[in-house]
C-alpha positions, 0 to 999 in steps of 0.5 A, a space after each residue: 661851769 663856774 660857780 657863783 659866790 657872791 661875797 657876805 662883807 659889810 663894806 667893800 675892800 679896795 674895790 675892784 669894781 667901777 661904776 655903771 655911769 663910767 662905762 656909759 661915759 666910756 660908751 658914748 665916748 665912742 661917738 663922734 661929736 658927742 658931748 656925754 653928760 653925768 646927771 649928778 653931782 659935780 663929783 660924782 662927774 670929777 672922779 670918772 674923769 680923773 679915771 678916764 684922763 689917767 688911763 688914757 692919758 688923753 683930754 676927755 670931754 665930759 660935762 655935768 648937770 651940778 645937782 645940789 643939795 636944792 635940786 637933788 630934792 625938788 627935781 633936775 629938770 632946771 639943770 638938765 635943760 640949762 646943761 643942753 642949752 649951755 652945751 649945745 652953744 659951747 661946744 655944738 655937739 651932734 649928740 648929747 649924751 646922758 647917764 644917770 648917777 645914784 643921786 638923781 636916780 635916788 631922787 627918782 628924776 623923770 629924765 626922758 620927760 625932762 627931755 620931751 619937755 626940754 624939747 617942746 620949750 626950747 626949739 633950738 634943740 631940735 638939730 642935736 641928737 639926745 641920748 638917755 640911759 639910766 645908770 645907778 651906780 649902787 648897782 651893776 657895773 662898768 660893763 653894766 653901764 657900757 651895754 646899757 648905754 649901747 643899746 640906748 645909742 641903738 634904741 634912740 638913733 637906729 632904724 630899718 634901712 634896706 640891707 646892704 649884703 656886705 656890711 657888717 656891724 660890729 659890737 665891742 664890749 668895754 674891755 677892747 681897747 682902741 688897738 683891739 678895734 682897729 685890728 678887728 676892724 682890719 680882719 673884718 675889711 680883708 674879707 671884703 666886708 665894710 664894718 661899722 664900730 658901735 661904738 668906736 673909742 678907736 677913732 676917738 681915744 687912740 691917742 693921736 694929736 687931732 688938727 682941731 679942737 671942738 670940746 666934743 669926742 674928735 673922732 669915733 662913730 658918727 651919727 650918720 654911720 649909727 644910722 648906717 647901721 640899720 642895713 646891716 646884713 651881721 651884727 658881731 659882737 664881742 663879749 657877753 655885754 654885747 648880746 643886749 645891744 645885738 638883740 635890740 639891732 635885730 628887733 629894730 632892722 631885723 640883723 642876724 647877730 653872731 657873738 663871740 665870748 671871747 677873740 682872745 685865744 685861738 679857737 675863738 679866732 678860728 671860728 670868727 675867720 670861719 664865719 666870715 668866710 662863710 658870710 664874704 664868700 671868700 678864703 681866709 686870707 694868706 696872712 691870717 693863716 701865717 698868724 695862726 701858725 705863729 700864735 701855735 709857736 707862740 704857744 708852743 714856747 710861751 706854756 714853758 712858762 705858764 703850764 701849772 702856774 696858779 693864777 689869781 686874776 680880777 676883772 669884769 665877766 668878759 675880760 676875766 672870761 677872755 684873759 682867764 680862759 687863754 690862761 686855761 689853754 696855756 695849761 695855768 690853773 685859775 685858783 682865784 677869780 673874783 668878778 663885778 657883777 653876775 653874767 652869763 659869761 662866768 658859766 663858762 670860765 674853766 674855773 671851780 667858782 668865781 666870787 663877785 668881791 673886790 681886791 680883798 678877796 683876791 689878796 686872800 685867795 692869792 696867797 699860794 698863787 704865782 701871779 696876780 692879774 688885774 687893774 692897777 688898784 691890784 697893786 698894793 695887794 701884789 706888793 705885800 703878798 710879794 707877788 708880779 701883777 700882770 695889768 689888765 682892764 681899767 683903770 690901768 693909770 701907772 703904765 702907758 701906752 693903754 690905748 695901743 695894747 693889743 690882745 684880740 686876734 692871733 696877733 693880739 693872743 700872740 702879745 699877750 702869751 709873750 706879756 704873761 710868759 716874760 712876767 713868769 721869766 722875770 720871776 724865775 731869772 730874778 727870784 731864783 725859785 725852787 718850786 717852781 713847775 720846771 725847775 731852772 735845769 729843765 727848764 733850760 732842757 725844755 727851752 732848748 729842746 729840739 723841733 722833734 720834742 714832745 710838747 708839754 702835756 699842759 699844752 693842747 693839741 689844736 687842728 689846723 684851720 684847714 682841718 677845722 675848715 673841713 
């Protein structure tokens, strides 16, 4: 277990951490048809969206209320009901959705009275769907902001439908990609289970080119599968952010729920196969069990490059749970981790402690470590400590390609043992160093031994899926 320190600094350093009205956009960004709304300033809007259209390098709908320095005052409700009007004639959305921003919340705006009141004067709203969640950014997180927004989409649109015994709903957290969904989404199907994405940035910011332009999310999960999700008979979720929204589906429906910290690494994936097989009455299929036997190669080569290696890695709980806890079982040593927010999460990183800080802290903490992990912000700090930076999470806006990274699954594990161990290659092949884990001799010695070789000690030993089956 990991102990929690929470950094004593007048001011945040080049900060890691994103706001809670973000990851609410990020959330409802999920949903087809929906329009998600900022209830604040016009900037606090303009800068979100500079970060959503950078890392995924896609056109992002996301509108505002425009509170001023009047409105701030006296009250938002004028601009909230001029923004659902506006809205629902421009761009006709199925769903509105609305976070809050440290400004309104502040001022202490009544937005769910603002939007029966909306509702009761303007008729012509009946036909759009309106979500609210309170997200201050003087607290909390980007994870924060997204599971809020999740269980507000589940408490405002889900009700009980009778239970349909092969459908399952699954619960991403913020830091799955659209490529980590689809594959999950690929796994859930091959065992005959349809699966129902809440909510679904797979469909929505895959980066594909869309036939049509509405000004709304063009893809996602729609407002009629929300719905759907009520007869769910299993709720998986991924990440630790999820547990909110998992609970909320089962005091609605009544839905079992299963969550899983991590689908990074391989005993976390085994246990996932194991429980689908178990809920399909079906075998793990052939292809999946190629794929496990290749993330063992994959491990098997890549922890040359990774076995006693020091990290320093910053990311939100649930990713600094999933990257940090593959580094562990590649035989890396995690020196430093710094995090966002608290989260049951950090209670089981394989690491001494975990400061909840900023880029600062990591700077500081890496000095003697070989690598730096975290979001594109990290990279000055890389720069000057002389350093590679491996990036994760969001934003991630000097690289392309963030919508298609894969990193769940045996696949995605395989991806990105490849990713961590080529950045160390790199480093060893360009740096020439001396004091390294291996030096070059041993490790060519290593890289070239013999299918009877020993594997190295910090690498573990795993059973088969069958044994685990067993």
């Amino acid at each position: 277990m990991a102990r929690v320190v929470e950094s004593k600094k007048a001011c945040s350093v080049n900060p890691l951490k994103m706001s809670q009205p973000l990851g609410a956009s990020l959330a409802f960004l999920g949903l087809d048809s929906c329009m998600p709304v900022m209830h604040g300033s016009q900037g606090c809007t303009s800068f979100g969206l500079v970060l959503l259209v950078r890392h995924f390098k896609e056109a992002i709908p996301l509108q505002t209320t425009a509170m001023n320095e009047v409105t701030s005052i006296m009250g938002g409700y004028d601009n909230i009901e001029a923004a659902l009007l506006n809205i629902r004639k421009r761009a006709a959305p199925k769903i509105i959705a609305i976070c809050s921003t440290g400004l309104t919340e502040t001022k202490g705006d009544d937005v769910d009275g603002y939007i029966v009141t909306a509702r009761k004067r303007k008729p012509e709203l009946a036909d759009t769907e309106i979500v609210y969640v309170s997200t201050p950014d003087y607290v909390g997180g980007f994870e924060d902001g997204f599971a809020h927004a999740v269980t507000a989409i589940v408490r405002t649109l889900v009700k009980p439908l009778p239970m349909k015994a092969n459908q399952v709903t699954l619960l991403p957290g913020s830091h799955l990609s659209p490529a980590d969904i689809d594959e999950l989404r690929e796994i859930i199907e091959a065992f005959g289970l349809g699966v129902i994405v809440l909510p679904d940035v797979s469909g929505s910011l895959d980066g594909h080119i869309p036939p049509d332009w509405r000004g709304t999310t063009l893809g996602g999960t729609t407002l009629e599968q929300v719905r759907a999700s009520g007869a769910s008979a299993l709720t998986i979720g991924v990440g630790e952010q999820t547990r909110e929204a998992a609970h909320a589906l089962k005091e609605i429906a009544g839905t079992p729920l299963e969550i899983f910290e991590r689908l990074t690494g391989l005993e976390c994936n085994d246990r996932l196969l194991q429980h689908l097989a178990q809920v399909s009455g079906r075998p793990v299929p052939a292809k999946y069990r190629r794929q496990r036997s290749q993330l063992l190669d994959a491990m098997l080569d890549g922890h040359f490059y990774t076995g006693g290696i020091k990290v320093a890695i910053a990311a939100e709980p649930d990713l600094l749970l999933a990257v940090g806890s593959l580094l562990h079982d590649m035989g890396a040593e995690l020196r430093c981790c710094v995090s966002t927010t608290k989260s049951d999460a950090h209670a089981q990183l394989p690491a001494d402690q975990v400061i909840l800080g900023d880029l600062e802290d990591l700077e500081r903490g890496a000095s003697d470590c070989d690598v730096l992990i975290t979001h594109s912000h990290g990279r000055q700090a890389a720069e000057r400590l002389g350093k590679p930076l491996l990036r994760i999470g969001f934003p991630v806006f000097d690289r392309i390609g963030n919508a298609h990274r894969c990193q769940v699954g045996y696949r995605g594990t395989m991806a990105l043992i490849f990713e961590i161990a080529n950045t160390m290659m790199g480093q060893i092949v360009h740096h020439h160093a001396t004091d390294w884990p291996l030096t070059p001799e041993a490790l060519r010695a290593a890289t070239h031994a013999g299918p009877g070789a020993a594997p190295h000690p910090a690498l573990p030993v795993t059973p088969s899926l069958a044994e685990v089956s067993a």
